[in-house]
Every structure is written in structure tokens, then in C-alpha cells.
C-alpha positions as CSV (number, residue, x, y, z in Angstrom):
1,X,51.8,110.4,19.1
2,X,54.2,110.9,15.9
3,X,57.4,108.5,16.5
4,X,59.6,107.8,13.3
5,X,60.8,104.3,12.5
6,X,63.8,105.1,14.6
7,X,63.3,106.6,17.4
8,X,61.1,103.8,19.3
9,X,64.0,103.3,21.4
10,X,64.9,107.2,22.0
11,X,60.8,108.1,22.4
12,X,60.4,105.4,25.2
13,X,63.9,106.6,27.0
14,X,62.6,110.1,26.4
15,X,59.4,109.8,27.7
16,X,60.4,107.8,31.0
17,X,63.2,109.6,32.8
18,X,61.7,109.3,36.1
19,X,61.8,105.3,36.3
20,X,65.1,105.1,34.1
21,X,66.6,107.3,37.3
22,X,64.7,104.7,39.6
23,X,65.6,102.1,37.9
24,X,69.4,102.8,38.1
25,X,69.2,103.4,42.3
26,X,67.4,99.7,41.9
27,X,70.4,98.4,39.9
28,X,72.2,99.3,43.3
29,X,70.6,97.5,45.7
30,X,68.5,94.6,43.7
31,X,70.0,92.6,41.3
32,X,68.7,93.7,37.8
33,X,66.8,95.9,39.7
34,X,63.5,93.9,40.3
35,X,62.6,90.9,42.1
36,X,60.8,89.5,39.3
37,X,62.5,88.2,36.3
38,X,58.8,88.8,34.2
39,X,58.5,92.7,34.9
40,X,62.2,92.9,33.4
41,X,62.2,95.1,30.2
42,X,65.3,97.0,28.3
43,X,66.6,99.0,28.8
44,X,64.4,99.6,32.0
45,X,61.2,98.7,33.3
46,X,58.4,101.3,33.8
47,X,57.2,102.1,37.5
48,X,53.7,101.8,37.6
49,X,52.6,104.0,40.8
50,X,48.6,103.5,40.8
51,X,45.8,101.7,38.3
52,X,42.4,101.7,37.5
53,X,40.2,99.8,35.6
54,X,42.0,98.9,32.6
55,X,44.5,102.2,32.9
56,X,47.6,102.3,34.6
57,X,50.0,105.7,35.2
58,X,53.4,105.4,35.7
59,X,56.3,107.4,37.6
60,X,56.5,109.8,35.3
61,X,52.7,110.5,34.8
62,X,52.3,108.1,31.5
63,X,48.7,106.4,31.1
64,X,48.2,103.8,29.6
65,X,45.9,100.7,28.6
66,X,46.7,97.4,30.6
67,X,46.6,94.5,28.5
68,X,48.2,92.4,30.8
69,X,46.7,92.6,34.7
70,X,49.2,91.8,36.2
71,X,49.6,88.5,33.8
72,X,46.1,87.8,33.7
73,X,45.7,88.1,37.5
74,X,43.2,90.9,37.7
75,X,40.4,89.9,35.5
76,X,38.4,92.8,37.2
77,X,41.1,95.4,36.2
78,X,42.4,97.3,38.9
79,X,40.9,98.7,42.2
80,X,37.9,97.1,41.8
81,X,35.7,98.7,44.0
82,X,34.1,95.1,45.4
83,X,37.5,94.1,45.9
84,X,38.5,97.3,47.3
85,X,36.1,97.5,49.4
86,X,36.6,94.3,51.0
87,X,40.3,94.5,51.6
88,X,39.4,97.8,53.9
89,X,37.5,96.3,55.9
90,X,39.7,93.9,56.3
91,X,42.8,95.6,56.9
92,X,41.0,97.6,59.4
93,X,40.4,94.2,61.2
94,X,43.5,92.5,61.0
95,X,45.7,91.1,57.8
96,X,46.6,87.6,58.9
97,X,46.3,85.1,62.1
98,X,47.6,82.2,63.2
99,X,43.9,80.3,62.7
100,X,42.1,79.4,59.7
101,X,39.3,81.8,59.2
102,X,35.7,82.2,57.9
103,X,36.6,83.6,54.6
104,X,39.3,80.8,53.8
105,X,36.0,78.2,54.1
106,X,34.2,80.6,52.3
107,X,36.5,80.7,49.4
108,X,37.6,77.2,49.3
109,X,33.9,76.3,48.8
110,X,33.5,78.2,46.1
111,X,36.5,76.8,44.3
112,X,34.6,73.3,44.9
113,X,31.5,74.5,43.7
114,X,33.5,75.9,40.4
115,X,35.6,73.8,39.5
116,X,33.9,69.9,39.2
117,X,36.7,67.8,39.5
118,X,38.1,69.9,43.3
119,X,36.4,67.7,46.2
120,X,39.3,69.4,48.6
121,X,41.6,72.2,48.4
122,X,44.4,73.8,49.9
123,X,45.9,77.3,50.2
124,X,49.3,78.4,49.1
125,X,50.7,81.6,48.5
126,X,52.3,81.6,45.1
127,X,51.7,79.5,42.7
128,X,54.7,77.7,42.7
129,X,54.0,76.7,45.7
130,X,50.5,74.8,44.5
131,X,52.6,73.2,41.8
132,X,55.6,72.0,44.2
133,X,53.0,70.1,46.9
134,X,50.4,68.9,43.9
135,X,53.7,66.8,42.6
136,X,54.6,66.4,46.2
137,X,50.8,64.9,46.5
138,X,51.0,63.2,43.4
139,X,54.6,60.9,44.4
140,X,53.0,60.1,48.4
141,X,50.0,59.0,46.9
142,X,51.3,56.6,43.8
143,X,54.5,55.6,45.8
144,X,56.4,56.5,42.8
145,X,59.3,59.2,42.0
146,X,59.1,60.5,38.2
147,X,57.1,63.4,36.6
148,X,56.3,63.5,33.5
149,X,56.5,67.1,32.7
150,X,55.9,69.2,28.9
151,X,58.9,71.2,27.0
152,X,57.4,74.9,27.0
153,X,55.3,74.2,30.2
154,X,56.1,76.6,33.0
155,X,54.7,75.7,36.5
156,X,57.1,78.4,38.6
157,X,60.5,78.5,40.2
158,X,61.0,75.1,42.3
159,X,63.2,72.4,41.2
160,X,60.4,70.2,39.7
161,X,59.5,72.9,37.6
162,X,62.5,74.3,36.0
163,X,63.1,71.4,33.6
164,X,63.4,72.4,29.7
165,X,60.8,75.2,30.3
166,X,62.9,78.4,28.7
167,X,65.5,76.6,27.5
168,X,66.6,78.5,24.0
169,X,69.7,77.0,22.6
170,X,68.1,74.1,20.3
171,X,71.3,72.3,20.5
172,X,70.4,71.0,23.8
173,X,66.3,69.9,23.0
174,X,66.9,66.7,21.5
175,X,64.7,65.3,19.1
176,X,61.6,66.6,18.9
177,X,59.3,63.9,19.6
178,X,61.7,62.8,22.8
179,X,62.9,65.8,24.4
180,X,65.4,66.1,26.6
181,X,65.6,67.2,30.3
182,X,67.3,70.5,30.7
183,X,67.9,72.7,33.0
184,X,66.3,76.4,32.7
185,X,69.0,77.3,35.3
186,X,71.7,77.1,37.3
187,X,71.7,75.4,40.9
188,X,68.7,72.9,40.4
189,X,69.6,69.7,42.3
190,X,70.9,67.3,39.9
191,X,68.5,64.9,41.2
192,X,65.8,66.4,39.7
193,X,67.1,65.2,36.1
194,X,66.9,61.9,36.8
195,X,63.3,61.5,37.8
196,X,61.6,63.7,35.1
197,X,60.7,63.3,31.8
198,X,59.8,65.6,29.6
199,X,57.3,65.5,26.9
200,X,56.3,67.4,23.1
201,X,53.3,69.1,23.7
202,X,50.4,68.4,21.2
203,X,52.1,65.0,20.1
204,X,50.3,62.5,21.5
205,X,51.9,59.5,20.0
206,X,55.0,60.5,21.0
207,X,53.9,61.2,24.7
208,X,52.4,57.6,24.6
209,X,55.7,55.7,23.7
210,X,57.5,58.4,26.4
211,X,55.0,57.4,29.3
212,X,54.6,53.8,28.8
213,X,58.3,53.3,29.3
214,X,57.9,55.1,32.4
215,X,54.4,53.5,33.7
216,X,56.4,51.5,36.6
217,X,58.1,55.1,38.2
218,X,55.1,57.7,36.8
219,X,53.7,59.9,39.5
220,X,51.8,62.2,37.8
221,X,51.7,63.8,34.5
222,X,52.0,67.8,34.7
223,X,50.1,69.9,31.9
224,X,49.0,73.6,31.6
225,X,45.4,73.0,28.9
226,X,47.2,75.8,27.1
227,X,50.6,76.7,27.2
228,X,51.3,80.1,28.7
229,X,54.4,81.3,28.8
230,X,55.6,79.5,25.8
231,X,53.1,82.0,23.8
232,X,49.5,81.0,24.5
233,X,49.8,77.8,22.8
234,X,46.2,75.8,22.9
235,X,45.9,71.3,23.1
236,X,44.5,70.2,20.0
237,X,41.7,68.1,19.9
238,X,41.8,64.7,21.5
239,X,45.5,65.8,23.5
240,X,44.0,66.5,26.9
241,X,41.2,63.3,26.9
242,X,44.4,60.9,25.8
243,X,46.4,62.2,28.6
244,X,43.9,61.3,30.5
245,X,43.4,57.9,29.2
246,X,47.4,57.4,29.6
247,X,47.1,58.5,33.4
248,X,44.6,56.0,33.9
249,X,46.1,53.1,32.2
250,X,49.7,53.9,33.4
251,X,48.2,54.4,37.1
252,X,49.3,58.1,37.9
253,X,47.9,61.1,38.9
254,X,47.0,63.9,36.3
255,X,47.7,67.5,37.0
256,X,46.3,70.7,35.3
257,X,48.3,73.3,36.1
258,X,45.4,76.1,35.5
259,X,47.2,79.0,37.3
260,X,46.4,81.1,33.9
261,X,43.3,78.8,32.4
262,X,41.1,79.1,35.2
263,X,40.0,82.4,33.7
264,X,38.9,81.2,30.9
265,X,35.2,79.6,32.4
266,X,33.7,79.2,36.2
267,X,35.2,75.4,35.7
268,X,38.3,76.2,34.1
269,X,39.6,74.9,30.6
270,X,38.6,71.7,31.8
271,X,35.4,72.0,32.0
272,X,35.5,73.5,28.2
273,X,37.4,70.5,27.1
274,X,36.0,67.8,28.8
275,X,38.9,66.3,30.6
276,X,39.0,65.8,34.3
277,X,42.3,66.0,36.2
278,X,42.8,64.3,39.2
279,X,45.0,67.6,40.4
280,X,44.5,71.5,39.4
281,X,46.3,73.9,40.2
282,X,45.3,77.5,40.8
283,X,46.0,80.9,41.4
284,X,46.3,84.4,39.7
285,X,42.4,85.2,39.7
286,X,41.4,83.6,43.0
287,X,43.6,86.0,44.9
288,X,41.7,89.3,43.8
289,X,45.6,91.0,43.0
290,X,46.9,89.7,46.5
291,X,49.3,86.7,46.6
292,X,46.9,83.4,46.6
293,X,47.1,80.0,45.1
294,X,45.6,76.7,45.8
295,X,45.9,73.3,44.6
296,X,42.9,70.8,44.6
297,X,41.3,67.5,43.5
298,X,40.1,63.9,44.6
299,X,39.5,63.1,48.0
300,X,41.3,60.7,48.5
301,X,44.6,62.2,47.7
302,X,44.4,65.5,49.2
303,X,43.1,63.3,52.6
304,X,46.8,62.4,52.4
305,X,47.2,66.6,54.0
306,X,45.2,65.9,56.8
307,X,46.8,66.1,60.3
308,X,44.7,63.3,61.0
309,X,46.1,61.0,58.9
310,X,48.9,58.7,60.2
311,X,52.0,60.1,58.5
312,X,50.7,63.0,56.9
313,X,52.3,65.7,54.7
314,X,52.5,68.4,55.9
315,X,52.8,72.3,54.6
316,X,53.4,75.4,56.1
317,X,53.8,79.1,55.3
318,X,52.8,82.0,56.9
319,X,50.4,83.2,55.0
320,X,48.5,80.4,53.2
321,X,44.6,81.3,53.7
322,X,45.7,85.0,55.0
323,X,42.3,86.4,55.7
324,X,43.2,89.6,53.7
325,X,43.8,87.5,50.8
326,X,41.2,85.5,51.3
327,X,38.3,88.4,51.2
328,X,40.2,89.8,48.1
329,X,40.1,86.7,45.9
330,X,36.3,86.0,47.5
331,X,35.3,89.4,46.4
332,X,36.7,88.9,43.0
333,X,35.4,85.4,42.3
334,X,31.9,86.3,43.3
335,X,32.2,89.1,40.8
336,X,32.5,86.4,37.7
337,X,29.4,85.1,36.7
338,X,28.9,82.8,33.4
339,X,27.7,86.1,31.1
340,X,31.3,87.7,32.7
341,X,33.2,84.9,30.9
342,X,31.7,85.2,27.9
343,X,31.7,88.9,27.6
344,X,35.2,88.6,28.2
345,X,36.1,86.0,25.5
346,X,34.2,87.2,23.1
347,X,36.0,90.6,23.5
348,X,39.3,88.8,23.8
349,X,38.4,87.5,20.6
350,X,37.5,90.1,18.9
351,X,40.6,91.9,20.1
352,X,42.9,89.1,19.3
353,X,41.7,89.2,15.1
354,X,41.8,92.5,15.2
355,X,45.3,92.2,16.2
356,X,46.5,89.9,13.2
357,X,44.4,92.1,10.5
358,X,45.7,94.8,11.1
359,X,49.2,93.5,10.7
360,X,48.2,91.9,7.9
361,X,47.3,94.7,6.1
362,X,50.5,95.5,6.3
363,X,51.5,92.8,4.8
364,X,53.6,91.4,8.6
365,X,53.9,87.9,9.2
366,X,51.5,87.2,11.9
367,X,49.4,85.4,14.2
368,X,47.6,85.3,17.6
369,X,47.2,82.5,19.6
370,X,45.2,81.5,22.5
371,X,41.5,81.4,23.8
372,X,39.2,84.0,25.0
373,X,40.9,86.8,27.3
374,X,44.2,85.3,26.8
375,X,46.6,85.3,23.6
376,X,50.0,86.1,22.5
377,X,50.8,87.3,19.2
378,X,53.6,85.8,17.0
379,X,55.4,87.3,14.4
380,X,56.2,84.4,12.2
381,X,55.0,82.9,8.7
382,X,53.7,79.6,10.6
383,X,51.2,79.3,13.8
384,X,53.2,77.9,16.6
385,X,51.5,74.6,18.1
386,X,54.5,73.9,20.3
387,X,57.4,75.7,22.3
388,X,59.7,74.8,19.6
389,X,57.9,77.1,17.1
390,X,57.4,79.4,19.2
391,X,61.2,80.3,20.2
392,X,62.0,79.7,17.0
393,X,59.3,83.2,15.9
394,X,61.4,86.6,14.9
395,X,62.1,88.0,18.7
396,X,63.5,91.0,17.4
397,X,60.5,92.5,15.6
398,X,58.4,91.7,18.9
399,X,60.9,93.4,20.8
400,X,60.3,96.6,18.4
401,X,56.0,95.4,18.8
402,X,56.2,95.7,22.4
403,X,58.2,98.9,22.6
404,X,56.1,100.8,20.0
405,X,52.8,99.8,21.7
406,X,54.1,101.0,24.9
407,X,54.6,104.3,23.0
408,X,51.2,105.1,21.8
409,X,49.9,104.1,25.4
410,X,49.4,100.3,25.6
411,X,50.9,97.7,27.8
412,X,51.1,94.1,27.0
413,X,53.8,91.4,28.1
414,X,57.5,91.6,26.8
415,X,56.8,88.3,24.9
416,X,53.8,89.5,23.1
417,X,51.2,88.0,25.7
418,X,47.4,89.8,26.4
419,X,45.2,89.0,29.2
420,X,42.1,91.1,29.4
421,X,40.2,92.5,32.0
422,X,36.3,93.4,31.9
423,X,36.7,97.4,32.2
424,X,37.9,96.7,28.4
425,X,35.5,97.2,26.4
426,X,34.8,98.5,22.5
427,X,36.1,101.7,23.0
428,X,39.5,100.4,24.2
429,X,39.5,98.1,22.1
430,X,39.2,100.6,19.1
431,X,41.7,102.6,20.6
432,X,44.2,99.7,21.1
433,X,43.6,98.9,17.7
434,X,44.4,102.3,16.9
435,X,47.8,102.1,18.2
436,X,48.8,98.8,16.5
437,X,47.8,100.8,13.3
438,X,50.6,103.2,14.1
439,X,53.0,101.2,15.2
440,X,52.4,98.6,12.6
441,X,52.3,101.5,9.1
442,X,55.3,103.1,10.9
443,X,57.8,99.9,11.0
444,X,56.0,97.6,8.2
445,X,59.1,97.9,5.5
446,X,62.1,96.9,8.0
447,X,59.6,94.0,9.6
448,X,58.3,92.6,5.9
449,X,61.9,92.2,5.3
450,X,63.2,90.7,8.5
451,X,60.4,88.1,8.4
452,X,60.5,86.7,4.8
């Protein structure tokens, strides 16, 4: 496709009337017009309409290559037909019950027999969810009321986790090696504030001196292995194994939040680092594109769930362990053996350099971070290693990025993030390549500019 410098804007608005008209009968009846704040673009969000593989066709008949899945959720790509298959057959037999069910056994042991440090698990429906009980977990068990959470980190909606995790104006961070605690919103209990701490990612001195002031209150210590929403941003070496260390000496409970990570290997990011929580969280893959999650760890504190127990926490929700949720995400896991992960790395790899060479030879400030099937690109003249550099990158050029990939046929996150899915393979990755070309010659002398 030929689009001048500018026109991005005008080409995308021309070539999507049927979801700008959808999206303004939205506007009507849902604020903003979606129900999720992460599928928001401007001037309008495409509607998607059916997928598969690694393709997606909107409303108005528009193919294109999915570089996100559903934010890394479907690793498989879409309408798998393993997972298809097995949601039919279950729909045909019944989509929930008030029991637990064969498949929810089924897939909980092979969480356990993934993931090394998961003796027990439990079944949630969103992700926020498994991050609300595994702090919930983590103050019954130590007794104690603060979390110690990181500045960047994003572990969903709830209270607990809405603490300087999008915050943008850097007159409210604080110093960076002691940040403060800020709201990403309004209406969070004001409680909240007061028993969490928050913590600069990838500085482990500083997180030292901040924990050890805290050791008599500290419940746990909350900490995606690589931050995702903050731009794909991978611990250094030695930042995960002295968390650990800290959570021993200080006496709380560890959490990886590996919603996104999981992906990554059978085990998880842990299990490529070396570090063993005593809580992980997980979701997004283990649902097969239905809405699962699951939190998971020692014994002896998820014993603490069991209606058996004297005093015993509870949790509810209607659809934890759905059986058709249940097959889905056992279809899907069963798909991923060991050579599956590292096809998909390596091509995530290869994708992700491809990515900054190409707008280097343009002479664009630019990088890629992440690991394997998951990175986010950066347009900036320094790598990011925390949130702070991260918001601090050139938001207008990836705005411009985004919109002129979308363009010449390729999807990817509003903030620049990729998360590949196995149907994407040399040829797509050529013809992704292709596109970043064209976007990248076509825009190259305003961006240069903007970024130096």
C-alpha cells in the first residue's frame, strides 16, 4: 500500500468506516466505547469479527497479521483447531456447573507438573483476580499488612494493584531509588497507600534499604520477571535471586506475577532464571483464549484455602474452573511442548532484531526489548531498564509506528508491545518486516528529527 507521510491518519480513517460508524453507536451506550481500557485506540478502535492463525479481518473486511494474540494470550494463534475442537464438545455438553470437574484436575496437574515451584493451585477467572487472593494469601499466612509492590509493575485492576503502575506526571514519582506510592486512579481506598511500598525495578540496593525498613509489616513482595506493560522490560542479572534472598531474610512471601512470562518456557521465567517464588501467578495462555487464571505455590500456604481448615479463606466466583475454560486452556497447554518454546523464541528473536535494523537503517532511534515471543519496541536514544525510561521514550513517533503498521496490514499493541504466536513463521516474518520498511522510509525525516 502507497501512504504519504501525511496521510497515516486519513488512510486508517479511510480504510475503516464500518468500525468508526460502530464505534460511534458504542460511544452511546459504553463509555469510550469499550469495556477495556487496552483495546482503546484513536481515534477508534478496529472491530475484529473473526481470526485465524496469525490473521485477523476486521468489520470492514481488513486482514491483517496479529502480533499481539490477544496480549500474548493465544500463543497457538487463533481457532486452533485442538482448541476448537475441544470447546465444541464441550459446549455441546454443558459450559459451566456448580461442581468441580474432571478437566479442572486435569489442568491443575499440569500446571504442577510445569511449573516446579506450584505444589497447589487455584482457579480464577481474570487475572486480577489471581493477583488480589495471592496478596490476600500472602497477608493470612505472614500475619502482616504491607506489600511491597514495583513502579511500572502492573498486576490488574484491584486496589492492591493500582499503586504507581501508569502513573505519568514525574512530578509525583519521587526520587528514583525510593518511589512514591501513587495512585493510577481515582477511587482506590485510601487505605491501600498506607500499606504498600513501592520499589525501582532493577535496583537492588535500593529495594534492600526499602524492604528492610519494612521487614516487621512485609507480607510479600510482588514482581512480574519482566515487566510488561511498562514496555517489556527484563531483571538484570542477580535482581530476581536477591529478591529472593530479601524474602527469606525479611520472612515474607515472594510473588511472581507470570500472567505474561509463563509463555516464555514449560516452567515459566523462573525456571530460566533460577529463582523460586513462593507465589505465581498465572493466566493468559492457560485459558486457551477463554477467561482463566490461577494462582499457585507452597503447600503450606495455599492449605490456608482449604474448607477444611479452621478459619479458612475463602473465594468465590461463578466461573472459576468453568469446564469450558478448563478444556480450552487444557487443549492449549498440551499443544506446548519444549521444541514449541523454542521455535517460538527463536522466531521472537529474530523478529525482534529485525525490528531495530530496519529502523536503524533509517537512521531512527531505536530499540526492542524483551525475551523470546514477547518485546516492545522503543523509540528512544537509550534502552529502557526501568518504567521511568520507558515513559520518558518519544510517545508521539510510536503513536505514528503503530498507526502506519496497522496500514500496511500488521497489528501490534498501541504501546509498541509483540507477542507471537506459532502460526508465525519466516514468511510472516519477512512480510512484517516488509511493512516496517515502508512505514519506517516513509516517516524517517520527521522521526530523525523528533528524536535527536
Amino acid at each position: 500500500m502507497s501512504v504519504t507521510v501525511a496521510s497515516e491518519l486519513e488512510t486508517y480513517l479511510a480504510s475503516s468506516p464500518k468500525s468508526a460508524e460502530l464505534s460511534a453507536r458504542a460511544r452511546e451506550i459504553i463509555p469510550g466505547g469499550t469495556t477495556r481500557t487496552s483495546t482503546y485506540l484513536q481515534p477508534y478502535p478496529l472491530y475484529q469479527v473473526s481470526g485465524a492463525g496469525c490473521r485477523v479481518v476486521d468489520l470492514d473486511g481488513r486482514e491483517r497479521i496479529d502480533l499481539l494474540g490477544n496480549y500474548s494470550a493465544l500463543i497457538l494463534g487463533h481457532a486452533h483447531p485442538s482448541v476448537t475442537a475441544a470447546v465444541q464438545a464441550q459446549a455441546a455438553a454443558g459450559a459451566s456447573f456448580a461442581a468441580p470437574t474432571p478437566p479442572e484436575v486435569a489442568l491443575a496437574a499440569e500446571l504442577v507438573n510445569r511449573i516446579d515451584s506450584i505444589e497447589q493451585v487455584r482457579f480464577a477467572s481474570s487475572g486480577t483476580e489471581a493477583t488480589m487472593f495471592a496478596m490476600r494469601l500472602a497477608r493470612a499466612f505472614t500475619g502482616r499488612t504491607v506489600i511491597a509492590r514495583f513502579e511500572g509493575g502492573y498486576h490488574g485492576s484491584h486496589d492492591y494493584a493500582s499503586i504507581s503502575g501508569s502513573v505519568t506526571d514525574p512530578a509525583l514519582w519521587g526520587a528514583r531509588e525510593r518511589p512514591n506510592p501513587v495512585p493510577d486512579t481515582a477511587g482506590l481506598d485510601p487505605a491501600v497507600l498506607d500499606t504498600t511500598v513501592v520499589l525501582p525495578f532493577n535496583d537492588l540496593e535500593a529495594c534492600s534499604r526499602i524492604l528492610t525498613e519494612h521487614a516487621d509489616d512485609l507480607a510479600a513482595i510482588i514482581v512480574e520477571p519482566m515487566l510488561g506493560k511498562s514496555g517489556m522490560i527484563p531483571a538484570q542479572d542477580g535482581f530476581l535471586a536477591g529478591l529472593r534472598e530479601i524474602a527469606d531474610e525479611t520472612g515474607a512471601v515472594l510473588i511472581f506475577d507470570e500472567i505474561m512470562t509463563l509463555r516464555l518456557a514449560p516452567g515459566g521465567l523462573q525456571s530460566v532464571v533460577g529463582v523460586r517464588p513462593d507465589l505465581t501467578t498465572s493466566g493468559k495462555i492457560i485459558g486457551g483464549g477463554l477467561p482463566v487464571a490461577a494462582f499457585g505455590g507452597r503447600a503450606d500456604i495455599m492449605q490456608l484455602m482449604n474448607p477444611t481448615t479452621p478459619g479458612f479463606l475463602p473465594q468465590g466466583g461463578t466461573f472459576n474452573g468453568a469446564i469450558i475454560g478448563m478444556v480450552a486452556g487444557l487443549a492449549q497447554m498440551q499443544e506446548l511442548t519444549t521444541g514449541t518454546y523454542a521455535s517460538l523464541n527463536a522466531n521472537g528473536e529474530r523478529l525482534r532484531r529485525g525490528f531495530v535494523d530496519v529502523l536503524r537503517s533509517h537512521d531512527i532511534p531505536a530499540f526492542a526489548t524483551g525475551i523470546g515471543s514477547l518485546f516492545n519496541v522503543h523509540f528512544s536514544t537509550q534502552a529502557p531498564h526501568d518504567y521511568r525510561d520507558a515513559i520518558l521514550g518519544e510517545s508521539t513517533v510510536l503513536a505514528e509506528f503503530v498507526m502506519g503498521l496497522i496500514n500496511e496490514g500488521v497489528l501490534l499493541a498501541p504501546r509498541g508491545m509483540v507477542a507471537l504466536s506459532t502460526p508465525i513463521g519466516e514468511d510472516e516474518i519477512a512480510e512484517v518486516l516488509d511493512a516496517v520498511e515502508r512505514v519506517a522510509a516513509r516517516n524517517a525525516a520527521r522521526w530523525v528529527g523528533r528524536l535527536s
